[in-house]
N, C-alpha and C positions, 0 to 999 in steps of 0.2 A: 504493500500500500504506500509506503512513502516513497519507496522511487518510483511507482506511476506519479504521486503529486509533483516528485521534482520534475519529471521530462512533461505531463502536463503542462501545469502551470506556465511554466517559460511558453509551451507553443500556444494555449490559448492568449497569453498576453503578447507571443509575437502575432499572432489573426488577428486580434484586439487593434492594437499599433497600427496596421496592415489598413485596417478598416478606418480609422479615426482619421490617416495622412491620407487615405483615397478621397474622402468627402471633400465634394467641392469647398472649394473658399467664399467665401459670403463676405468678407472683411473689403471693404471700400475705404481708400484713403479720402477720397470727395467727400466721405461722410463728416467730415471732420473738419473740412475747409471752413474758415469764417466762422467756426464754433465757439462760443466766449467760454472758458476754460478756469474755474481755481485748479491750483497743485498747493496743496500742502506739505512742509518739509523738503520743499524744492531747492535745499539748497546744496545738496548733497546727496550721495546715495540711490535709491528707487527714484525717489521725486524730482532730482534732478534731471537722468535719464527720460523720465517721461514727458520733464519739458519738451526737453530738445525731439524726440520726435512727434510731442503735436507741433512743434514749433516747426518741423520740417512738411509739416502737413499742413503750414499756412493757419493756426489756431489762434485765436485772441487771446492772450496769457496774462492772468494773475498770481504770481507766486508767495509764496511767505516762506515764512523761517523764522529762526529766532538772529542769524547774522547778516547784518545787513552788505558788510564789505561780499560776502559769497553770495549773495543773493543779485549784487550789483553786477557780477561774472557771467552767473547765469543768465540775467538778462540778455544781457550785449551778446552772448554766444548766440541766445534764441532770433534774434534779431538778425545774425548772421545766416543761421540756418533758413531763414523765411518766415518767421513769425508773423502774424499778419497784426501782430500790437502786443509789445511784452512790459509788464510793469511790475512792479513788487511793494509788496506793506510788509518790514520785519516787526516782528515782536513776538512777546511769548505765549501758549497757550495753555500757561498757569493763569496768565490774566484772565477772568473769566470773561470779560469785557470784550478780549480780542478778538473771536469768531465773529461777534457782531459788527465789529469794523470792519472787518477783512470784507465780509459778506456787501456791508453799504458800501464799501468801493467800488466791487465791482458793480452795484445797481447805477452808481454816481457815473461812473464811468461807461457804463454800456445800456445801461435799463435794463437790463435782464442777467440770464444766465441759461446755458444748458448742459453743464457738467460740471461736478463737483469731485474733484479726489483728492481726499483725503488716506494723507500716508503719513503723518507726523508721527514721532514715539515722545515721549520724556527721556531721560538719561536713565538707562536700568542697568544689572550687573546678575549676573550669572553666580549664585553663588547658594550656600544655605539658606533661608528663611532666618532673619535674629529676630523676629517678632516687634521688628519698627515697623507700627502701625501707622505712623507717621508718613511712611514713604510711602506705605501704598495706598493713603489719599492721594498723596499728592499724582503719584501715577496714574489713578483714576480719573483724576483731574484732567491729565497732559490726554492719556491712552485712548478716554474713553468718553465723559461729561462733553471736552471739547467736541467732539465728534458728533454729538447727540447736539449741543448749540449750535454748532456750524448749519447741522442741518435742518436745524426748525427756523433758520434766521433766513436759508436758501430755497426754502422750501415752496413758496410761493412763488418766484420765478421761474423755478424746475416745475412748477404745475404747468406755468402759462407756456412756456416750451416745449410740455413734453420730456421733459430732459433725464438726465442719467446721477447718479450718483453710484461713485467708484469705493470702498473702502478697503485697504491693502491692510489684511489682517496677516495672519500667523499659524501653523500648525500647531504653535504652543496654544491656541485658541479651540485644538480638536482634541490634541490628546495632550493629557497633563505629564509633565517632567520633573524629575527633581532639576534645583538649583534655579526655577524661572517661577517661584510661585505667584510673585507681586504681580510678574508682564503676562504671566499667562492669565490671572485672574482678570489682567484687564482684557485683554484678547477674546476670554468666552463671554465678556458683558459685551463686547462689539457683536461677536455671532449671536445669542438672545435677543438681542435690541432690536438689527437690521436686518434677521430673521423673518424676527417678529413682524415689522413693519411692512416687510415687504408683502406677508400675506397679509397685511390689513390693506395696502396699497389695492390689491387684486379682489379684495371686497368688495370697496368702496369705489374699483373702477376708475383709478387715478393712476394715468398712463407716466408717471417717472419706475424711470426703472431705479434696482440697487442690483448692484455685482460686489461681493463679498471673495477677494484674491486670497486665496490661501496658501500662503508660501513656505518655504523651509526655511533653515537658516541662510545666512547673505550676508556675506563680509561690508556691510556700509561702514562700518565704525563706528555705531550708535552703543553698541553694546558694549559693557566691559567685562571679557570670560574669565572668574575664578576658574582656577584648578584644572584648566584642561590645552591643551595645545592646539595651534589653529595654524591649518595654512591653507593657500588659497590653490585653488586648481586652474585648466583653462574652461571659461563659460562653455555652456550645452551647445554640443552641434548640432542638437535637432532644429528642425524647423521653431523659431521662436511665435509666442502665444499673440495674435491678431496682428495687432500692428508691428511686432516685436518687442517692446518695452521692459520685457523682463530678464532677457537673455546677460544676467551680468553675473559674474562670477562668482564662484562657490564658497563657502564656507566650511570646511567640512570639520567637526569638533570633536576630539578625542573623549566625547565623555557618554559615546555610545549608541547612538542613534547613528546611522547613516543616512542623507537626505539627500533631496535633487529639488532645485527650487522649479518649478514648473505652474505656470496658472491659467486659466481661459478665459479671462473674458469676455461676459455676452451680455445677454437681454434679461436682466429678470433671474438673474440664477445664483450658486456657487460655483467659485473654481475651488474642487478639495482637493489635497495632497493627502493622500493615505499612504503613511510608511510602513514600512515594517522593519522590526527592530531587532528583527535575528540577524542569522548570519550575512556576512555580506558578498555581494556577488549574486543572491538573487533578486528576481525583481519587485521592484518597488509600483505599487498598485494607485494609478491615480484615476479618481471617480469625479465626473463633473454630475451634479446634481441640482435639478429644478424643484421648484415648490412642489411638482407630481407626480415626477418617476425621477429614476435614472435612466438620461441619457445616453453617454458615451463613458467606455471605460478604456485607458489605452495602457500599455506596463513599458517602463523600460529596464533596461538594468540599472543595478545599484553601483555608485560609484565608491569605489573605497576609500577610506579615511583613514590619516595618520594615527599611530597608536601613542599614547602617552608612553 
């Protein structure tokens, strides 16, 4: 029985793979043209990256951060790339106050909106739990609250355009880990929330979408790893997720997990990363799921990671 599952396994998820790369492509870069755009945590890392390709897709761009000198970089880059208007508000989103600005700029600025992503973290650390209660307010704050203001403050313009909202979670948000308890905790109140939301959305018949990214780990530098060793690989050669925006380098951390960052952004759904945490070398099972089935399942292998 277990060596049927091992030669199994691998060739349903290579038919799986087979089947997922054959479907046509539906992804339109016009879709995008002239789209008025927030990126949060744009100044660095994931949010950076996804400027620069709406910005190559001709997007109307508002970024933030908490630095305003890197946020000034990114602009001018996006601008280079074709942006079709790039600006930035820095400040922090401990301020409770700040999703609301950020949000009336871009109404000041454009009268509307049709995309909102949100990718910001707080500063976290990889480490034991020491029972500062403290910090995981304040994480809550940065991870999670903000995210919930940003979008009751956008919400009303994503009504009148139809529009999208993006939120770039976490696999620490699916399956719990030791040494992440603070950032995961805030990761599964993001999945609960915008879950949640999205089937009251399809209630009530209010055409915004939400896409919930589920990613693995991802060398930004946001994070600081106790106890375990890190180094980076070369990014995924598969075909990158829609527009490509995710395709950036690995992570990979000695303290056990094996992972492959992969997402899909669509209409209305999850992109999940489902790992598995044995041995390494086989594959690793990612499931995209909608409010009412599962869609598409594709596997690839697992990539190996350095040992402590």
């Amino acid at each position: 029985m277990g060596l049927l599952l091992k030669i199994f396994i691998p060739l349903l998820g290579l038919a799986l793979a087979l089947y997922f790369y054959s479907a046509p492509e539906n992804f339109n870069e016009e879709m995008l043209r002239g789209k008025r755009v927030i990126v949060t945590g744009a100044s660095s890392g994931i949010g950076e990256q996804v400027a620069y390709h709406l910005a190559r897709m001709e997007a109307h761009l508002l970024l933030t951060a908490r630095t305003e000198a890197k946020l000034q970089k990114v602009v001018e880059r996006c601008l280079e790339l074709g942006a079709a208007s790039a600006r930035y508000v820095s400040g922090s989103m401990e301020d409770t106050t700040f999703p609301a600005v950020v949000v009336r700029e871009a109404e000041n600025t454009w009268g509307g909106l049709d995309m909102l992503i949100l990718n910001h973290i707080g500063y976290s650390y990889f480490n034991y739990f020491n029972g500062d209660v403290g910090q995981v307010r304040k994480l809550l704050e940065t991870n999670f609250l903000s995210y919930v203001a940003m979008t009751v403050s956008a919400l009303p313009m994503l009504k009148e355009s139809e529009g999208s909202i993006v939120v770039v979670s976490s696999v620490a948000g699916k399956i719990g880990s030791p040494f992440a308890a603070s950032y995961s905790a805030t990761k599964f109140a993001l999945e609960g929330f915008f879950s949640s939301l999205r089937h009251e959305f399809i209630i009530d018949k209010v055409n915004v979408s939400i896409t919930l990214c589920i990613l693995g780990y991802i060398n930004t530098g946001k994070l600081s790893i106790a106890g375990a060793s890190c180094s980076q690989t070369e990014p995924s050669h598969h075909p990158p997720c829609g527009p490509g925006v995710l395709s950036t380098p690995l992570c990979h951390c000695a303290t056990g997990t094996p992972t492959l960052s992969k997402a899909w952004p669509g209409t209305s759904d999850s992109a999940v990363l489902a790992v598995n945490p044995g041995e390494v070398g086989i594959p690793l099972i990612f499931v995209k799921i909608n409010p009412t089935l599962l869609s598409k399942i594709s596997a690839f292998p697992c990539v190996p990671f350095p040992r402590a």
